[in-house]
C-alpha positions in Angstrom: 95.7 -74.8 -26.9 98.5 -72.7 -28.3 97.4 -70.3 -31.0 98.7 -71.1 -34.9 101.2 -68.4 -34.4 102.9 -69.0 -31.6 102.4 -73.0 -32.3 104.9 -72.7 -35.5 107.1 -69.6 -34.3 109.8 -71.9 -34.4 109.7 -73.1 -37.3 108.9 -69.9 -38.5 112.4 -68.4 -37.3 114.2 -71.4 -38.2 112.5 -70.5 -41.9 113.7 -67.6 -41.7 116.8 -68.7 -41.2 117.4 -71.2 -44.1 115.7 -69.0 -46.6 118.5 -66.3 -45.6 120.9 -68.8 -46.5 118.8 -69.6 -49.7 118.7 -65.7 -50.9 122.6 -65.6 -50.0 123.6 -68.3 -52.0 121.5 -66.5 -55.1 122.2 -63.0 -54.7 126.4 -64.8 -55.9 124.7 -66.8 -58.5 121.7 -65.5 -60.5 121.8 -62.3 -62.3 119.7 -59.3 -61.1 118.0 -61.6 -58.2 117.9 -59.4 -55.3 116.0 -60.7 -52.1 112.9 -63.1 -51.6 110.3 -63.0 -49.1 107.7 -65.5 -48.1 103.8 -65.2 -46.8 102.0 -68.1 -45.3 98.4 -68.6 -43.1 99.6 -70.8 -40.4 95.8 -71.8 -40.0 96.6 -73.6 -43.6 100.2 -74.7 -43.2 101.8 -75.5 -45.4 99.8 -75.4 -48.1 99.7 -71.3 -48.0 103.3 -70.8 -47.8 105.0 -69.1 -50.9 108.3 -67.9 -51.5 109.0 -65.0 -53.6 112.4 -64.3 -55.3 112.2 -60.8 -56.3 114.3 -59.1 -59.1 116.1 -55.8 -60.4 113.7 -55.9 -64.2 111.2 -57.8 -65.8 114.1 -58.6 -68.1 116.7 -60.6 -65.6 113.5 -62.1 -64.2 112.2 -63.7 -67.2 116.1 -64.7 -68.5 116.3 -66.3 -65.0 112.7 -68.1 -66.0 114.3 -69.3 -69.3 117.7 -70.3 -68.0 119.0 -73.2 -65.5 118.5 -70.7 -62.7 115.2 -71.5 -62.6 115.3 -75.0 -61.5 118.2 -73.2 -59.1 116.1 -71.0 -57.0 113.4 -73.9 -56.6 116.3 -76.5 -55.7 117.7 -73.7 -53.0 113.5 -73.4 -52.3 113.3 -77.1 -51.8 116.7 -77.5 -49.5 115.4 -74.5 -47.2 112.1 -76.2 -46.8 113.8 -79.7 -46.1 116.0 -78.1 -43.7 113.1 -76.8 -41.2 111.1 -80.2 -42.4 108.5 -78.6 -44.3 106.5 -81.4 -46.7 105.1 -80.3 -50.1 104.6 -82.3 -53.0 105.8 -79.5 -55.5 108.0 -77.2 -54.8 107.1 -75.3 -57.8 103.6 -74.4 -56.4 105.0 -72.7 -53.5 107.3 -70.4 -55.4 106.7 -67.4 -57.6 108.6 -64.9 -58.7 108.5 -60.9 -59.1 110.5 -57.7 -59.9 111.0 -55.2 -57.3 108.6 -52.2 -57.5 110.3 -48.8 -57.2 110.3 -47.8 -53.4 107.4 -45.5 -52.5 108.2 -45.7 -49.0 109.6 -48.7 -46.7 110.0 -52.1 -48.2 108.6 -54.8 -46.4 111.1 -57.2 -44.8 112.4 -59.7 -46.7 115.6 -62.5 -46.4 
């Protein structure tokens, strides 16, 4: 029996993929957004997948919370995870969002 990680390393790269296409499109769109990532526990898939869109300040991050970009980055959330087939009931609990910490060393990979 394959192990969890090599069971959904497709669908992980093809996650990969559409989220790059996701943080592409709102890097043009929303103010100060400036990359996502995403975690997830393949043993609890896909409940324990999360996105994170990270930004520039606290600032654009909460006028992107209070402004039609927020149902934006959830839509372009939603369309990455319906691209690669991934079924949650709400998008909204598998998204956060965070500002960028100033770089003490490398920054961990993101889309």
């Amino acid at each position: 029996m394959p192990s969890p990680k090599r069971k959904y390393s497709g669908i992980e790269r093809e996650l990969i993929r559409s989220l790059t296409l996701a943080c592409e499109t709102a890097k043009s769109e929303i103010v100060g957004f400036q990359w996502l990532t995403h975690e997830v526990d393949y043993e609890h898939f896909p409940q324990s997948l999360v996105v994170t869109w990270m930004f520039d300040s606290e600032a654009n991050r909460a006028r992107a919370l209070a402004s039609p970009d927020k149902a934006r980055m959830l839509e372009l959330t939603q369309a990455a995870f319906d691209e690669v087939g991934i079924s949650v009931s709400s998008i909204a609990e598998h998204v956060a969002f965070s500002v960028e910490q100033p770089a003490r060393g490398k920054r961990g990979q993101g889309h």
